[in-house]
PDB file of N, CA, C and O in Angstrom:
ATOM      1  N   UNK A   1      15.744  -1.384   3.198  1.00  0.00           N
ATOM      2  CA  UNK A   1      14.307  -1.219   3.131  1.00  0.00           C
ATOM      3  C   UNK A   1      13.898  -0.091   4.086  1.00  0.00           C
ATOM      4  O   UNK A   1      14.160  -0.136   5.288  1.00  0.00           O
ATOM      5  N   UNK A   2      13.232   0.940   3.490  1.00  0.00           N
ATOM      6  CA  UNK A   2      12.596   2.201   4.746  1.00  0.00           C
ATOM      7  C   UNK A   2      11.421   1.632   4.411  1.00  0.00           C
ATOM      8  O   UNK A   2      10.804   1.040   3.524  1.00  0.00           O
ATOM      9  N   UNK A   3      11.359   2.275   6.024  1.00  0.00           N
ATOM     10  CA  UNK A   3       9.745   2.182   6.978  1.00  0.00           C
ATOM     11  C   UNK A   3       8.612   2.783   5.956  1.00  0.00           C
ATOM     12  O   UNK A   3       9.068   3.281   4.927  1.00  0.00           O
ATOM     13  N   UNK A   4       7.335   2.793   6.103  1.00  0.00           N
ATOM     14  CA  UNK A   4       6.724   3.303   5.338  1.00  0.00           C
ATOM     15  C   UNK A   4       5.743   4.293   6.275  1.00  0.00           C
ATOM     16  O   UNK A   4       5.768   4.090   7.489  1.00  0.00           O
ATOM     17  N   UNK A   5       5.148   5.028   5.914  1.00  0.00           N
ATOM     18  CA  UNK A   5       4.539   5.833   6.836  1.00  0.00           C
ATOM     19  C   UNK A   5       3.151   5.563   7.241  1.00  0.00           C
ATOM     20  O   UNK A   5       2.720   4.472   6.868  1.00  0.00           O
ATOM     21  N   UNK A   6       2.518   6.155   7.779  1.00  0.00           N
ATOM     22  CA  UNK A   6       1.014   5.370   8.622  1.00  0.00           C
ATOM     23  C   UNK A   6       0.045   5.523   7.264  1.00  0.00           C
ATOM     24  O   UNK A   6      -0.564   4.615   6.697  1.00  0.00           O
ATOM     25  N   UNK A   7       0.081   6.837   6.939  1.00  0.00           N
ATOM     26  CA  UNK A   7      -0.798   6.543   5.429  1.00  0.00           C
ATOM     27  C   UNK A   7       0.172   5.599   4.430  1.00  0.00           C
ATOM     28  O   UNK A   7      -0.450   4.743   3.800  1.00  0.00           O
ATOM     29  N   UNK A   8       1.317   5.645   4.259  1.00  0.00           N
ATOM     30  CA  UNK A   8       1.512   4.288   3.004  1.00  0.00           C
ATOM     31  C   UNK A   8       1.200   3.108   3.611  1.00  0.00           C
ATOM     32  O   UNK A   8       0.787   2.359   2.725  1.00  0.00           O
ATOM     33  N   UNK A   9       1.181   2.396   4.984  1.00  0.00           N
ATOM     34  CA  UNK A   9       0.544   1.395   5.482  1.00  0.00           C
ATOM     35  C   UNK A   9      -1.102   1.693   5.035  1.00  0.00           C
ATOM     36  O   UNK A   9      -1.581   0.898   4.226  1.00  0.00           O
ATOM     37  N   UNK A  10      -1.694   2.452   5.376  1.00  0.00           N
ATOM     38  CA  UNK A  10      -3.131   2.982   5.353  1.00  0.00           C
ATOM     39  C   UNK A  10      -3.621   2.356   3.913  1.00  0.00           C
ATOM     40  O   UNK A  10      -4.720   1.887   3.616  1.00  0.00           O
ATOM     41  N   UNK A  11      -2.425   2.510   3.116  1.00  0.00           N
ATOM     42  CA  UNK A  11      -2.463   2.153   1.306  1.00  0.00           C
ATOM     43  C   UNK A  11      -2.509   0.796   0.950  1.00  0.00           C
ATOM     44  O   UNK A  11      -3.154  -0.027   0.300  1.00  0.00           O
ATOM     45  N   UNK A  12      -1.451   0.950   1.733  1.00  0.00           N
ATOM     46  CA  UNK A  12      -1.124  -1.002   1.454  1.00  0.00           C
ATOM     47  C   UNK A  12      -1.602  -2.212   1.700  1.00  0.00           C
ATOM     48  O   UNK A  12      -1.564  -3.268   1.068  1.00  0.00           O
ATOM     49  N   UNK A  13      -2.495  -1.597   3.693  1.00  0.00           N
ATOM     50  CA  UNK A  13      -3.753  -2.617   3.994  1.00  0.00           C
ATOM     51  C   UNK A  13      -5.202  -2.668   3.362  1.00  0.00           C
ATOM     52  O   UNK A  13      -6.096  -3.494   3.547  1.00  0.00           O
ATOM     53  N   UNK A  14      -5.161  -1.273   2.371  1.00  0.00           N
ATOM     54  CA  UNK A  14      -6.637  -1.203   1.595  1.00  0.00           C
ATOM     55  C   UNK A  14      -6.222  -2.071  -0.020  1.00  0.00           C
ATOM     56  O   UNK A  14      -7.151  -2.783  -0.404  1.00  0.00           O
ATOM     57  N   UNK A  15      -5.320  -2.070  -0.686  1.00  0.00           N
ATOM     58  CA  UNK A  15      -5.071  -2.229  -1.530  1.00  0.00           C
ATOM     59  C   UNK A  15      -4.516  -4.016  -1.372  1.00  0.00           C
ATOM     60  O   UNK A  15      -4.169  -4.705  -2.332  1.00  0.00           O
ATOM     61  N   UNK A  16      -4.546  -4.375  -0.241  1.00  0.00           N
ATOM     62  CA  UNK A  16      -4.465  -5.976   0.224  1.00  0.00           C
ATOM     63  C   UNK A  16      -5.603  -6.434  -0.060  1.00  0.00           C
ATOM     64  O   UNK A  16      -5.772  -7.345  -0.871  1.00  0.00           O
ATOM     65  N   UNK A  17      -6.677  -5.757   0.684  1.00  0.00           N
ATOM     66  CA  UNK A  17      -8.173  -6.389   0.533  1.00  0.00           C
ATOM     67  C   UNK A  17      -8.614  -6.157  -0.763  1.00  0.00           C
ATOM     68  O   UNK A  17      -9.806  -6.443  -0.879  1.00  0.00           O
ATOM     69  N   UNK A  18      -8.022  -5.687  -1.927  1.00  0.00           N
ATOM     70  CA  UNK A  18      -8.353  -6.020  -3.061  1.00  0.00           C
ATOM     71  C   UNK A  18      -8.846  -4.101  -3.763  1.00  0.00           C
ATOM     72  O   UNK A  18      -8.870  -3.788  -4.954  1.00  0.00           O
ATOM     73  N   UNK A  19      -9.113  -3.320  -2.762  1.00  0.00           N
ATOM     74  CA  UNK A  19      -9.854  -2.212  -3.481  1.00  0.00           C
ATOM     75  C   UNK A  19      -8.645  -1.409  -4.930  1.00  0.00           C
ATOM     76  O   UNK A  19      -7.547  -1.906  -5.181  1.00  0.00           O
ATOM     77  N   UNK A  20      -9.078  -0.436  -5.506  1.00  0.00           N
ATOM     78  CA  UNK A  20      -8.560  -0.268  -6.346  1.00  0.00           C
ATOM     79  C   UNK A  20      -8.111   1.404  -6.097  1.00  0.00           C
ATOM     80  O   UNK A  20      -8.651   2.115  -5.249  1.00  0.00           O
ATOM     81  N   UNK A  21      -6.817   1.938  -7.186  1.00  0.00           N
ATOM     82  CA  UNK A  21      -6.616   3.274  -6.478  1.00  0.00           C
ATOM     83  C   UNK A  21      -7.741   4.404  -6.877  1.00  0.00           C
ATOM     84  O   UNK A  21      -7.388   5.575  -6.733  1.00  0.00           O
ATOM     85  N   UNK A  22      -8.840   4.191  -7.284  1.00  0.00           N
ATOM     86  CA  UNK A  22      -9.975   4.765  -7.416  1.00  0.00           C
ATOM     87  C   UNK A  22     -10.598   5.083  -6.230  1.00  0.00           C
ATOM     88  O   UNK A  22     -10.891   6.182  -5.758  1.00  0.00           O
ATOM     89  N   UNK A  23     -10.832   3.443  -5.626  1.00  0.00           N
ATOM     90  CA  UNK A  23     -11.468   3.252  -4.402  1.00  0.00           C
ATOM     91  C   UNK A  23     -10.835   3.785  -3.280  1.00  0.00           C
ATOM     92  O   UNK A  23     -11.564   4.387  -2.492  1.00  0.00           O
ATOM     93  N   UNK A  24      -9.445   3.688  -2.984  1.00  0.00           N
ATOM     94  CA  UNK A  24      -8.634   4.044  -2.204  1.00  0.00           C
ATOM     95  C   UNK A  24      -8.929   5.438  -2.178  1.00  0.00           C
ATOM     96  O   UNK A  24      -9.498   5.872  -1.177  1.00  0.00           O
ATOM     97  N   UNK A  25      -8.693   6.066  -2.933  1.00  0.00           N
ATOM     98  CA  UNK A  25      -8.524   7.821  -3.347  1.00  0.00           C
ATOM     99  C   UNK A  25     -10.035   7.744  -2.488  1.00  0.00           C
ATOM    100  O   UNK A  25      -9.808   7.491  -1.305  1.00  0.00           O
ATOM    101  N   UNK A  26     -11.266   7.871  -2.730  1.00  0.00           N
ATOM    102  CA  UNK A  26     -12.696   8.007  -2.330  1.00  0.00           C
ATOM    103  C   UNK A  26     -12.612   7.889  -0.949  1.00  0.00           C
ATOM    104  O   UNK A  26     -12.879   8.825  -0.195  1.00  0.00           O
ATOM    105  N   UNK A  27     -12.193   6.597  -0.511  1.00  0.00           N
ATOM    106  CA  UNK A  27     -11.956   6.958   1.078  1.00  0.00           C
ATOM    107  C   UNK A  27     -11.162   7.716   1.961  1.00  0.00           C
ATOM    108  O   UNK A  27     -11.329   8.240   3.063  1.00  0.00           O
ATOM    109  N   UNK A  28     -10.262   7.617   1.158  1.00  0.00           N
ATOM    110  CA  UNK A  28      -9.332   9.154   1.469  1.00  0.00           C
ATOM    111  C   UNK A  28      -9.425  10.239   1.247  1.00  0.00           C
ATOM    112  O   UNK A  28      -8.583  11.045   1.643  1.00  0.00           O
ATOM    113  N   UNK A  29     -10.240  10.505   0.705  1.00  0.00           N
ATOM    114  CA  UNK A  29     -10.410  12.356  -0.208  1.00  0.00           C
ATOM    115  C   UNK A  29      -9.537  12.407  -0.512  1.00  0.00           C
ATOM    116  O   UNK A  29      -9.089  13.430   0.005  1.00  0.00           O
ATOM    117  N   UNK A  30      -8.409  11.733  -1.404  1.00  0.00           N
ATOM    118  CA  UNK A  30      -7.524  11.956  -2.124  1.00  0.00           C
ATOM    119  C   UNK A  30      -7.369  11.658  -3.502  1.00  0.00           C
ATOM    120  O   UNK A  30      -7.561  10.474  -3.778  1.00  0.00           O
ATOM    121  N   UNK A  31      -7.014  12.565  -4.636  1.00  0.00           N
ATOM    122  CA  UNK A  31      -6.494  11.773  -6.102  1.00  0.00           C
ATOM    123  C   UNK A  31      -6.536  10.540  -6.661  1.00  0.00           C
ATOM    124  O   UNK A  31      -5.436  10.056  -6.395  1.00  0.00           O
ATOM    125  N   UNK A  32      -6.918  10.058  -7.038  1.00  0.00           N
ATOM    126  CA  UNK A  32      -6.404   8.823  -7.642  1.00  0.00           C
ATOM    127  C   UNK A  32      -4.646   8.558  -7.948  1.00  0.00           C
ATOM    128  O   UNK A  32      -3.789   7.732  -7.633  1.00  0.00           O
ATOM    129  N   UNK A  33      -4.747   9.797  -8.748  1.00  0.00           N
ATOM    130  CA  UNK A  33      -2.783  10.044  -8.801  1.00  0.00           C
ATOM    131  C   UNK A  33      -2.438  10.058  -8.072  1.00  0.00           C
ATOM    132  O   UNK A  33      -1.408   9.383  -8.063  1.00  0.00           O
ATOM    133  N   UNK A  34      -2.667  10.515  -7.149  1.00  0.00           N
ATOM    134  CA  UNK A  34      -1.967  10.723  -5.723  1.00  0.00           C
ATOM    135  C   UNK A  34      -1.532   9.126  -5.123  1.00  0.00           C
ATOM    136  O   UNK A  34      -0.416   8.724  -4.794  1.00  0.00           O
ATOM    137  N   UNK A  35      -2.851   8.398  -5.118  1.00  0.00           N
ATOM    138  CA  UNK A  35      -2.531   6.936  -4.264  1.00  0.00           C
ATOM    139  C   UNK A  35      -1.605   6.300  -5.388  1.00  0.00           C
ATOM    140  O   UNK A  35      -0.665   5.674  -4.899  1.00  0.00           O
ATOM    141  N   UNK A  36      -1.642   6.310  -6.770  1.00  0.00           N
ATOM    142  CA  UNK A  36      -1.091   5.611  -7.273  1.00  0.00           C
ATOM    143  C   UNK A  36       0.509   6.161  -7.032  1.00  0.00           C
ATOM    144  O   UNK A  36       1.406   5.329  -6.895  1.00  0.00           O
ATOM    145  N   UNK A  37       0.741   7.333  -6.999  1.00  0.00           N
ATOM    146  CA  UNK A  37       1.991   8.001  -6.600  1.00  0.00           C
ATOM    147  C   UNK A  37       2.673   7.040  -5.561  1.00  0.00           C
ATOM    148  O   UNK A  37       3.765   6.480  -5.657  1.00  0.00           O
ATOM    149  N   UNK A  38       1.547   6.983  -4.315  1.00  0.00           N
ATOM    150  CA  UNK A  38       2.270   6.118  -2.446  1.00  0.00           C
ATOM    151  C   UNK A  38       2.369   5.408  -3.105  1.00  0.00           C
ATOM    152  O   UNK A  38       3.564   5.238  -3.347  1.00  0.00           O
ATOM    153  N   UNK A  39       1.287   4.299  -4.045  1.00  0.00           N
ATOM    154  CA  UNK A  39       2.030   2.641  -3.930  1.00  0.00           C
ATOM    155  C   UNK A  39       3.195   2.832  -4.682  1.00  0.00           C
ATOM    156  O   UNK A  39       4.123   2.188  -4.194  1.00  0.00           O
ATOM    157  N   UNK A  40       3.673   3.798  -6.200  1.00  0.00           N
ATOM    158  CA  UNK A  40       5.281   3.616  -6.820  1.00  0.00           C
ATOM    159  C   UNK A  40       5.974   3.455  -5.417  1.00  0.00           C
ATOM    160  O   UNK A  40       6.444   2.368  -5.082  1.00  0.00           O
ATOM    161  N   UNK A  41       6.030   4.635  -4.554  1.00  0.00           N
ATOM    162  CA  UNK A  41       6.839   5.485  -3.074  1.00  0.00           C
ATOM    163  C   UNK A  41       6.777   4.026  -2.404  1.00  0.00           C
ATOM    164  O   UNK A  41       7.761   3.692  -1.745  1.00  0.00           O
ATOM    165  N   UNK A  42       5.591   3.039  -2.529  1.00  0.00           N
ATOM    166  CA  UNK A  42       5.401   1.993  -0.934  1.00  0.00           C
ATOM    167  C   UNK A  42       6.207   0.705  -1.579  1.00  0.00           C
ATOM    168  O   UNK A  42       6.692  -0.136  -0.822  1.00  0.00           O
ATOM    169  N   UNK A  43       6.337   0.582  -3.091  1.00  0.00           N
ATOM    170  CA  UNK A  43       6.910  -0.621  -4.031  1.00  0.00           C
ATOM    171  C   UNK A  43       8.505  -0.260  -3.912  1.00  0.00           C
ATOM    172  O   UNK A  43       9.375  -1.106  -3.707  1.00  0.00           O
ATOM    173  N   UNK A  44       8.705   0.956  -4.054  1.00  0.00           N
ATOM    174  CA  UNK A  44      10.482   0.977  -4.176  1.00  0.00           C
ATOM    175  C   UNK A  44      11.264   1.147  -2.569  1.00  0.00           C
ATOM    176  O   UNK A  44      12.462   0.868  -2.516  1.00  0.00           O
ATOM    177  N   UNK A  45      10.497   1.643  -1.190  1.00  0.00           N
ATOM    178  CA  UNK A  45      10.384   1.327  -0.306  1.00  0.00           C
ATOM    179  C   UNK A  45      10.976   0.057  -0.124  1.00  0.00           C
ATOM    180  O   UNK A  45      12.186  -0.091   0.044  1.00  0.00           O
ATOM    181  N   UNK A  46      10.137  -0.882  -0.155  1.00  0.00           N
ATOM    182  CA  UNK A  46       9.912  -2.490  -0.045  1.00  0.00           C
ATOM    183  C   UNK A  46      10.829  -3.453  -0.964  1.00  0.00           C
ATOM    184  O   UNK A  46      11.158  -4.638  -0.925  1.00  0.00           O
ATOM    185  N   UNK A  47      11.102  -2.228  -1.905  1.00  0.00           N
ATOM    186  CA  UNK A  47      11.911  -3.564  -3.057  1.00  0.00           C
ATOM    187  C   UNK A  47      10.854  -4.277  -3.759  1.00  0.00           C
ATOM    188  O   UNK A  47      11.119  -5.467  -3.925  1.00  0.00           O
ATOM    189  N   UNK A  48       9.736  -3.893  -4.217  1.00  0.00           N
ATOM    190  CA  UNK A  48       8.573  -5.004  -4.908  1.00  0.00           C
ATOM    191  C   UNK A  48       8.391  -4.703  -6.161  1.00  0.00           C
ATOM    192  O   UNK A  48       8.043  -3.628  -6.648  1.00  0.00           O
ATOM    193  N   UNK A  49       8.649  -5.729  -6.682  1.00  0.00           N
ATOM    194  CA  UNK A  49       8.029  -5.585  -8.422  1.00  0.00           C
ATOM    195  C   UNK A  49       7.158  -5.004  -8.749  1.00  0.00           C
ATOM    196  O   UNK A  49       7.289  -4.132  -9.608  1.00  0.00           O
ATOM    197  N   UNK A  50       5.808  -5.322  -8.106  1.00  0.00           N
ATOM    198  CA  UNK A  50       4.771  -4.947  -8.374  1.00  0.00           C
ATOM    199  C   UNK A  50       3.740  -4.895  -6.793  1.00  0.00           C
ATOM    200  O   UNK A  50       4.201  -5.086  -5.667  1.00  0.00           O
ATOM    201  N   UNK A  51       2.199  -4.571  -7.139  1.00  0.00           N
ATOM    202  CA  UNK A  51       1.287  -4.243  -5.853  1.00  0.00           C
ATOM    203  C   UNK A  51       1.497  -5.753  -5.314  1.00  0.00           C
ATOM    204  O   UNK A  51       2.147  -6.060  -4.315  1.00  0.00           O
ATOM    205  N   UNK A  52       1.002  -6.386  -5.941  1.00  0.00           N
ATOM    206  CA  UNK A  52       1.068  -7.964  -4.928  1.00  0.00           C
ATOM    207  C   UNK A  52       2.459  -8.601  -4.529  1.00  0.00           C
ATOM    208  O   UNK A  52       2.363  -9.632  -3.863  1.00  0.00           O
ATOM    209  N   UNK A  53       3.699  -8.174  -4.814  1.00  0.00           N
ATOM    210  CA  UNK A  53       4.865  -8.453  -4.221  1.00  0.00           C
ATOM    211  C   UNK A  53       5.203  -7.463  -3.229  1.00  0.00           C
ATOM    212  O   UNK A  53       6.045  -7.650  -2.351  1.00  0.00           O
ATOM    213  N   UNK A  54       4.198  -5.876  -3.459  1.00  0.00           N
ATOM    214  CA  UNK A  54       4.962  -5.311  -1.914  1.00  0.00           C
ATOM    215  C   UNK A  54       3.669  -5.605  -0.786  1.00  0.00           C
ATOM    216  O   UNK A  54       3.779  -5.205   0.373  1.00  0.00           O
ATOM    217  N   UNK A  55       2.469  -6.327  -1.247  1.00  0.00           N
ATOM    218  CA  UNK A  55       1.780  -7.086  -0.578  1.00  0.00           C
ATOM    219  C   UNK A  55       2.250  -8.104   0.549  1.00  0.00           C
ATOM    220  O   UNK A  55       2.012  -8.335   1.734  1.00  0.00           O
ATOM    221  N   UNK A  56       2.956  -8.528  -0.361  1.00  0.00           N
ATOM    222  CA  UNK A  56       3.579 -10.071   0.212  1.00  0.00           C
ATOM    223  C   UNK A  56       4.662  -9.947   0.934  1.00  0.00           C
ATOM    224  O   UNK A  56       4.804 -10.531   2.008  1.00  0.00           O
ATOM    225  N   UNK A  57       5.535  -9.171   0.415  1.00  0.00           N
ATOM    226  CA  UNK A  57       6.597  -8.121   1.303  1.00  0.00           C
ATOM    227  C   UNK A  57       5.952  -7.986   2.787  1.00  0.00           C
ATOM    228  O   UNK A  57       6.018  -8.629   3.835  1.00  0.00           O
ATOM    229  N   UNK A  58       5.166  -6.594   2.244  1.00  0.00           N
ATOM    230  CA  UNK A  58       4.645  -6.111   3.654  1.00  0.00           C
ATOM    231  C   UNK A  58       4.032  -7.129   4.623  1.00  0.00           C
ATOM    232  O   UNK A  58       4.202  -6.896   5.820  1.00  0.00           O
ATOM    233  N   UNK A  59       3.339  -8.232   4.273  1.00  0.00           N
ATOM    234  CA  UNK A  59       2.741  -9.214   5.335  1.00  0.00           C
ATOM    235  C   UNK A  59       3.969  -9.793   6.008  1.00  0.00           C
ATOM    236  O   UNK A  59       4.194  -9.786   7.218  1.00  0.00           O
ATOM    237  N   UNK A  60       4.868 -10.386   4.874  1.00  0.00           N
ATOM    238  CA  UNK A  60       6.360 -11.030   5.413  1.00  0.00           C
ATOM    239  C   UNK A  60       6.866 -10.532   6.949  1.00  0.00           C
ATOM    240  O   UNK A  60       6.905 -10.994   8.089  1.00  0.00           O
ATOM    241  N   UNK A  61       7.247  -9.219   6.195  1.00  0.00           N
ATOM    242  CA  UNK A  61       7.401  -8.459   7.394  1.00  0.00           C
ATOM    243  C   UNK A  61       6.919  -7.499   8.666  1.00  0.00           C
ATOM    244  O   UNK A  61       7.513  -6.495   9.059  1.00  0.00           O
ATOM    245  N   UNK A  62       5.664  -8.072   9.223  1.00  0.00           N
ATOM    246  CA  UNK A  62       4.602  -7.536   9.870  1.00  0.00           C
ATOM    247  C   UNK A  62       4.454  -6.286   9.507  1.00  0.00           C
ATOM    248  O   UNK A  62       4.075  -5.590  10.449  1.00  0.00           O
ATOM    249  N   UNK A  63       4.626  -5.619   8.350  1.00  0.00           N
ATOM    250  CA  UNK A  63       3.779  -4.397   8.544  1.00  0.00           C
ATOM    251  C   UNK A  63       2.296  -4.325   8.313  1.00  0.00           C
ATOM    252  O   UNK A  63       1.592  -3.531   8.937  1.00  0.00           O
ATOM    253  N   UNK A  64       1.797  -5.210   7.357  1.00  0.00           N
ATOM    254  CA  UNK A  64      -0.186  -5.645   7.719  1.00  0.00           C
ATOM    255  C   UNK A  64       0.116  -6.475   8.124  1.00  0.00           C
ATOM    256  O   UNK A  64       1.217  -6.993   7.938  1.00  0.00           O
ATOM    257  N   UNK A  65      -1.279  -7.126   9.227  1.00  0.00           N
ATOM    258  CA  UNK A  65      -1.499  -8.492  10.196  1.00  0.00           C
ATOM    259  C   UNK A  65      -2.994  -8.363   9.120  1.00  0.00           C
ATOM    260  O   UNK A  65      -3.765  -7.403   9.130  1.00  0.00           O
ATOM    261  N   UNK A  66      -3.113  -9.547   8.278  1.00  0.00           N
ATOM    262  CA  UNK A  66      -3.799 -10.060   8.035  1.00  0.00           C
ATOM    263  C   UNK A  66      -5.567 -10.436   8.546  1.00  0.00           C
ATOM    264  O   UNK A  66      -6.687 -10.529   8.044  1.00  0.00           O
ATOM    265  N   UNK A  67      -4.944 -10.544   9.739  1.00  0.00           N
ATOM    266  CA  UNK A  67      -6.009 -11.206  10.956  1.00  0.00           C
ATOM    267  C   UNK A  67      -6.771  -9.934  12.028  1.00  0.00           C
ATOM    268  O   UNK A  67      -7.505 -10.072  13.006  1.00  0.00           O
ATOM    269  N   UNK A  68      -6.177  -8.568  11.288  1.00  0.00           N
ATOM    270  CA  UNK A  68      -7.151  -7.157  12.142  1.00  0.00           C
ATOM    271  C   UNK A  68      -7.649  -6.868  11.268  1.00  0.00           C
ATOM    272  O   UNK A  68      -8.448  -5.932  11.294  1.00  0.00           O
TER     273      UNK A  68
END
């Protein structure tokens, strides 16, 4: 499993709270393609099927704390 970088964390704690890669992109001044690009990059990272398994992943393994 590799580390993920401060923006694919940046991805992964917005896309926890539910927003979408529309929404994501807007707060970032970035693409839509683009974010959807990090989460493929943040899912094969992690080993995750899908957004809510590298969710669950990433909490597993403290990379989001839930509770900030």
């Amino acid at each position: 499993m590799k580390k993920l970088s401060s923006r694919e964390v940046e991805i992964i704690k917005h896309t926890a709270c539910g927003l979408t890669a529309k929404e994501i992109a807007r707060i970032m001044g970035l693409e839509r393609r683009t974010i959807e690009a990090y989460m493929t990059n943040i899912r094969k990272k992690l080993g995750a099927k899908n957004a809510a398994h590298a969710i669950y992943i990433a909490l597993k393994i403290s990379v989001i704390n839930p509770f900030k």
